[in-house]
DSSP file (Angstrom, degrees, kcal/mol; ACC not computed):
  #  RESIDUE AA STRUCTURE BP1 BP2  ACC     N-H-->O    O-->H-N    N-H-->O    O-->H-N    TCO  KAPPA ALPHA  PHI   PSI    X-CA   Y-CA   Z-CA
    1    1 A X              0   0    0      0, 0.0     2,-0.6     0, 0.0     0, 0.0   0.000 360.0 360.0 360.0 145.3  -45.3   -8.6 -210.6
    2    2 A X        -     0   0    0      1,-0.2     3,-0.5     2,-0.0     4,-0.3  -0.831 360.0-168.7-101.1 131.6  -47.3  -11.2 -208.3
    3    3 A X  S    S+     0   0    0     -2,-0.6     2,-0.6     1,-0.2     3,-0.5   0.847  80.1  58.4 -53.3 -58.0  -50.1  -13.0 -209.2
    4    4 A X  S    S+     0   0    0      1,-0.2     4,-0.3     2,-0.1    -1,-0.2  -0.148  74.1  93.7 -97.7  49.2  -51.3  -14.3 -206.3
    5    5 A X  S >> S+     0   0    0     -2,-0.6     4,-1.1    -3,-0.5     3,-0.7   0.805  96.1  43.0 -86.1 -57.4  -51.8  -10.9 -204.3
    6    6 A X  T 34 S+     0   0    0     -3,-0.5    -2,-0.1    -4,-0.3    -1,-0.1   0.570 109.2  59.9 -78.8  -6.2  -55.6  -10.9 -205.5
    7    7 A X  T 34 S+     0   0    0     -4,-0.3    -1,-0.2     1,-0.0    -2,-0.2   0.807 104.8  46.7 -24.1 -72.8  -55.6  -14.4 -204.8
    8    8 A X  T <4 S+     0   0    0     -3,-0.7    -2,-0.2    -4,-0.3    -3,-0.1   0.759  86.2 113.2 -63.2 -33.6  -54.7  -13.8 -201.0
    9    9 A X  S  < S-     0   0    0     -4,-1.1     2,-0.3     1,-0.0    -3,-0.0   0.089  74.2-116.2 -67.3 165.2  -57.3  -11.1 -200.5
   10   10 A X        -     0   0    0      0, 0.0     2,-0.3     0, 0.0    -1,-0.0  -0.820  30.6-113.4-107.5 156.9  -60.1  -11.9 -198.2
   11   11 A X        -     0   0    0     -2,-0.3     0, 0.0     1,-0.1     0, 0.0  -0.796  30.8-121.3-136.5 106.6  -63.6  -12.0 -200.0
   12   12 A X        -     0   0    0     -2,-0.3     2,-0.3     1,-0.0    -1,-0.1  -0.128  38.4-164.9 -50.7 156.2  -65.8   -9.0 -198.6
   13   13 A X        -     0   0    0      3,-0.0     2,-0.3     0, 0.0    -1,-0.0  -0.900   7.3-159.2-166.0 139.8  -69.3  -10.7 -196.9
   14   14 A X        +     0   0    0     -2,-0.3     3,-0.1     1,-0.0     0, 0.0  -0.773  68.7  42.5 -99.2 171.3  -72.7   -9.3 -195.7
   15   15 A X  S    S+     0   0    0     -2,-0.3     2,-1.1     1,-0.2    -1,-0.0   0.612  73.2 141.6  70.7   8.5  -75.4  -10.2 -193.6
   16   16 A X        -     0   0    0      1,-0.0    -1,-0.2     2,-0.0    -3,-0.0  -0.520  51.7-125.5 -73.5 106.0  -72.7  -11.2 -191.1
   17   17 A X        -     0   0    0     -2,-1.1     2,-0.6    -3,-0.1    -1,-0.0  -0.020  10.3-131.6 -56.7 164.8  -74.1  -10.1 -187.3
   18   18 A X        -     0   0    0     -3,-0.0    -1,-0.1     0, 0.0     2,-0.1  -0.914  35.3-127.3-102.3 119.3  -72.0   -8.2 -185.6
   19   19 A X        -     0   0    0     -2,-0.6     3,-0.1     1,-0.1     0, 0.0  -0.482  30.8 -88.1 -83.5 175.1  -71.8  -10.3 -181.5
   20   20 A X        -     0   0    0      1,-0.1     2,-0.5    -2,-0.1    -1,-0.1   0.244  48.1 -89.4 -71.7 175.0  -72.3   -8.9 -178.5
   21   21 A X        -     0   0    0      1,-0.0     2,-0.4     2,-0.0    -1,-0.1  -0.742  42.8-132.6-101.4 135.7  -69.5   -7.2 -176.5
   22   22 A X        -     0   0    0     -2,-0.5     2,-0.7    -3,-0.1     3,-0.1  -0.724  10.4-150.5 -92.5 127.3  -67.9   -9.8 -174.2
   23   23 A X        -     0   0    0     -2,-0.4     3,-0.5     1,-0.2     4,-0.1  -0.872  13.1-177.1 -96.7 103.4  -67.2   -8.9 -170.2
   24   24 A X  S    S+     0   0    0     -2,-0.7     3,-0.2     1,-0.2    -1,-0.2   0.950  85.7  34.3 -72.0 -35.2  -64.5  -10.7 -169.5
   25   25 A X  S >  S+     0   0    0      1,-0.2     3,-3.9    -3,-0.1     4,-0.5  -0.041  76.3 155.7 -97.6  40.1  -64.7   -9.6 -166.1
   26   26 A X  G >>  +     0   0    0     -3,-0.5     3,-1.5     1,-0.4     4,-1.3   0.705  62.9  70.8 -53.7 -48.6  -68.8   -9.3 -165.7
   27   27 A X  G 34 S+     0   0    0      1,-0.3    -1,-0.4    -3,-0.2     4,-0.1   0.628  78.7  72.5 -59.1  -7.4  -68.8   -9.7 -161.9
   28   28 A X  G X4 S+     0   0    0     -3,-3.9     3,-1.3     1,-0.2    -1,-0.3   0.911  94.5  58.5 -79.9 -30.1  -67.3   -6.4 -161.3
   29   29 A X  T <4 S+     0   0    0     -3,-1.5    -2,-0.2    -4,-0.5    -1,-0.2   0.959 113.8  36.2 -43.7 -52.4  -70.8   -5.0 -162.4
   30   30 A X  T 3< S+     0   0    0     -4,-1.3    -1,-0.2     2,-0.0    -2,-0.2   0.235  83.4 108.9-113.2  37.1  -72.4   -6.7 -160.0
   31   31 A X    <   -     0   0    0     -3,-1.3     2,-0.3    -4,-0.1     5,-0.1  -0.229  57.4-136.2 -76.8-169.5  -70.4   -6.9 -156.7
   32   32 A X    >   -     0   0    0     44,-0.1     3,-2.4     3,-0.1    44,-0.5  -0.928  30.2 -65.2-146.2 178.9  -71.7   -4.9 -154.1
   33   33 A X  T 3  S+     0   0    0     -2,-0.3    44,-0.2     1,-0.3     3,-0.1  -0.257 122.6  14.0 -67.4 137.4  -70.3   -2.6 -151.4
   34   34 A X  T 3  S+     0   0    0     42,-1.4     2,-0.3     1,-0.2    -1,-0.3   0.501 101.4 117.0  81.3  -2.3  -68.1   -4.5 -148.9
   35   35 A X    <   -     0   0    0     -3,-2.4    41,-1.4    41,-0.2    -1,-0.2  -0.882  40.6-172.9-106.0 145.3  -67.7   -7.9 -151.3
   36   36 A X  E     -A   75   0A   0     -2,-0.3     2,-0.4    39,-0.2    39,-0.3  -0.655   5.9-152.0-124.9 176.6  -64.6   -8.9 -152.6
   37   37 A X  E     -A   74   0A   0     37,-2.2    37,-1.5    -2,-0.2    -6,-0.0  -0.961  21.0-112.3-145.5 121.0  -63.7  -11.9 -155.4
   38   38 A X  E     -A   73   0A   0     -2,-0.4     2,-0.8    35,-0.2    35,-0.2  -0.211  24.8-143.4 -48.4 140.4  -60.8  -14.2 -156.0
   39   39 A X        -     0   0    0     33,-3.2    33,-0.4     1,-0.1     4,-0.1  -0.861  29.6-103.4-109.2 165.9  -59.4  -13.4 -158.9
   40   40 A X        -     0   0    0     -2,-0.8     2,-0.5     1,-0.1    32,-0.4   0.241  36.9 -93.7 -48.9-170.2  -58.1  -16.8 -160.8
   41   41 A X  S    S+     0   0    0      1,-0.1    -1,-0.1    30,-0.1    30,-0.0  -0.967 110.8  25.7-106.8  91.4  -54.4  -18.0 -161.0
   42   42 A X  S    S+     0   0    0     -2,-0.5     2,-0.3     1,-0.3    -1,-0.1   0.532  83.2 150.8 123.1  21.9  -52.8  -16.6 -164.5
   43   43 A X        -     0   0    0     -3,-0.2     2,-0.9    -4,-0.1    -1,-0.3  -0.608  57.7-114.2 -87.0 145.9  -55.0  -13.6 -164.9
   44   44 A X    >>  -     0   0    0     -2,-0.3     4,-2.6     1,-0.2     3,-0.7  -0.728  22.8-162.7 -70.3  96.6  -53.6  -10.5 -166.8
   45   45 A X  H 3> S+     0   0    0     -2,-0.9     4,-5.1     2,-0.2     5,-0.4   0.843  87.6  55.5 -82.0 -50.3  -53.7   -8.2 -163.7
   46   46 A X  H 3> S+     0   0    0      2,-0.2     4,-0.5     1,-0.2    -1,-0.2   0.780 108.7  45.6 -67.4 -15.1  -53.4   -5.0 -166.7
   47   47 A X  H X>>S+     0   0    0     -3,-0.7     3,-1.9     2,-0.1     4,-1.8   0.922 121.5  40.1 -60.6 -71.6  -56.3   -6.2 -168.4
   48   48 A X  H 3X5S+     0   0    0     -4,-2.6     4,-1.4     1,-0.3     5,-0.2   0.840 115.6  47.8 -51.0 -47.4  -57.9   -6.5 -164.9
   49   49 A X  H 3X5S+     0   0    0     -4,-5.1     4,-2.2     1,-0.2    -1,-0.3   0.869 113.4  48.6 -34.5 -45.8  -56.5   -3.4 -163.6
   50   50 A X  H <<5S+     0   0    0     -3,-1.9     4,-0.5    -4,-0.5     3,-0.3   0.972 110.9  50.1 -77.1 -57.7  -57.7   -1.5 -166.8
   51   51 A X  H  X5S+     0   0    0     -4,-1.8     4,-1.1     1,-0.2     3,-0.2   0.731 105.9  55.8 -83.3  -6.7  -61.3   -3.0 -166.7
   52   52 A X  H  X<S+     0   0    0     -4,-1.4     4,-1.6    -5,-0.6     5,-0.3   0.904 111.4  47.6 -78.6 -34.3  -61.7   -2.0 -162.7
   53   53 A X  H  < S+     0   0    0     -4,-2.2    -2,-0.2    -3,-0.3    -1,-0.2   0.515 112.1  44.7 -97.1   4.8  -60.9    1.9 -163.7
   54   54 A X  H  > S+     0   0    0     -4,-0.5     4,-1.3    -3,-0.2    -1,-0.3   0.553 118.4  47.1-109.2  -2.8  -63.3    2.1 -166.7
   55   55 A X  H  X S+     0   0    0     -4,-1.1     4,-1.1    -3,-0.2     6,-0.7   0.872 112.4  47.9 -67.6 -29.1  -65.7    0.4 -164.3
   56   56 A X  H >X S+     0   0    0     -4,-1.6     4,-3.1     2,-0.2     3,-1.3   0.943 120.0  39.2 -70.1 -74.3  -64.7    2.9 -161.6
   57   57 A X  H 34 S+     0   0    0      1,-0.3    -1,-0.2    -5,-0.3    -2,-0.1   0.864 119.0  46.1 -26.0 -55.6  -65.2    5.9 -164.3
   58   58 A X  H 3< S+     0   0    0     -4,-1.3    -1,-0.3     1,-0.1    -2,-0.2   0.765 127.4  24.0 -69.1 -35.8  -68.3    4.5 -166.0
   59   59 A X  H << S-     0   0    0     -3,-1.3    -2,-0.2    -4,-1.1    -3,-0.2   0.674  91.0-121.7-124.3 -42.4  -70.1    3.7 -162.9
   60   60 A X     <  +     0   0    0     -4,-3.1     2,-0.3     1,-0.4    -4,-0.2   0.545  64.2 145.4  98.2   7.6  -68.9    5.6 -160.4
   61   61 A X        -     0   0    0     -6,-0.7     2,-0.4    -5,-0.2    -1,-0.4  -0.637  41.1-135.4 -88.9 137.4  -67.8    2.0 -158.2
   62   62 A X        -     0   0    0     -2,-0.3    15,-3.9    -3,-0.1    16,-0.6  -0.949  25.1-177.1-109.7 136.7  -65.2    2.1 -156.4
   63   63 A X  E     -B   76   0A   0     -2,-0.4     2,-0.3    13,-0.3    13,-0.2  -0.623  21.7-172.2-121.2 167.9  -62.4   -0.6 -156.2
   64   64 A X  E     -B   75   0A   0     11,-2.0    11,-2.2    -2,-0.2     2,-0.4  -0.958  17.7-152.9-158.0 132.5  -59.0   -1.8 -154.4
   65   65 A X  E     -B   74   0A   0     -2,-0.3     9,-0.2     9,-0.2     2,-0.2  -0.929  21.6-176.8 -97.3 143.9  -56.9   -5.1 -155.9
   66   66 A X  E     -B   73   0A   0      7,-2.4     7,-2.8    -2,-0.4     2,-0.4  -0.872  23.1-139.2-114.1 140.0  -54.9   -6.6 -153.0
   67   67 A X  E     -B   72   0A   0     -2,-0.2     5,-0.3     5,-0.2     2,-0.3  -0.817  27.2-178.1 -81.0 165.4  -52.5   -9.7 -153.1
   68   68 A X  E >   -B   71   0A   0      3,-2.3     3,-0.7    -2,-0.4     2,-0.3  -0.642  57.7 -32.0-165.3 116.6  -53.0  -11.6 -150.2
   69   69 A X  T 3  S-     0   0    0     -2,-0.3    -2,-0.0     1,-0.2     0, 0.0  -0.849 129.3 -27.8  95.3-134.9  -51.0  -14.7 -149.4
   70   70 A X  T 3  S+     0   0    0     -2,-0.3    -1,-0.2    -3,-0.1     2,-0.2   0.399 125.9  68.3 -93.2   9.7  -50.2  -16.1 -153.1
   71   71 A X  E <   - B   0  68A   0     -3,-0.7    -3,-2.3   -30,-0.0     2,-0.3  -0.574  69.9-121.2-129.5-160.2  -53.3  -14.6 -154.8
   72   72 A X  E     + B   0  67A   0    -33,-0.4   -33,-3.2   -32,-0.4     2,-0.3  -0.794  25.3 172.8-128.0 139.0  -55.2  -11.7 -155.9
   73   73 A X  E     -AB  38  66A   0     -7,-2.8    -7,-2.4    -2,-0.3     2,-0.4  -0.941  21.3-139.5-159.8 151.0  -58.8  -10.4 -154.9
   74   74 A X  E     -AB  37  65A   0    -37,-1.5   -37,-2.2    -2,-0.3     2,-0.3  -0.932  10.8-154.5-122.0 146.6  -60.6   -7.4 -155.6
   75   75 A X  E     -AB  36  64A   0    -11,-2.2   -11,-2.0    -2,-0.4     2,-0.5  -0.775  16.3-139.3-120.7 124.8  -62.9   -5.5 -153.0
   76   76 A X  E     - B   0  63A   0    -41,-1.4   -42,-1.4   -44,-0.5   -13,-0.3  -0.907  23.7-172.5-101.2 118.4  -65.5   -3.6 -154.2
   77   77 A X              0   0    0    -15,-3.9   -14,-0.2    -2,-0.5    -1,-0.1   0.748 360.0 360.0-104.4 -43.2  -65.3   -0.2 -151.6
   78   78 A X              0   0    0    -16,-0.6   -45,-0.2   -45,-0.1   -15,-0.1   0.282 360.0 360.0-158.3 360.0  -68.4    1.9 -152.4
């Protein structure tokens, strides 16, 4: 039998706040129709992909990612 399993356990806490929900991609909220954005160099294109189609869903915005050249931008459509 181990001893130091109730050792290891992590110590239960209150009063901790809970933060806010982080938009990694926050400008897709507020593009507008007919504006596009670079998107950086090393970005997870299925994170990004994934947060343009709950924006599209949620919002009712439509979007299109392009490469063009060597880099990525997204176009905000309607």
């Amino acid at each position: 039998m181990d001893t130091n399993v109730a050792a290891s356990q992590p110590k239960a806490e209150t009063g901790v706040p809970v933060p806010d929900r982080r938009r990694v991609y926050a400008y897709l909220y507020t593009l507008n129709a007919g504006e596009s954005v670079p998107i950086p160099e090393g970005t997870n294109r299925r994170s990004l992909r994934a947060s343009v189609t709950y924006v599209q869903k949620t919002y009712g915005k439509r979007f299109t990612i392009r490469n063009v050249g060597g880099s990525c931008r997204v176009w905000r459509l309607s």
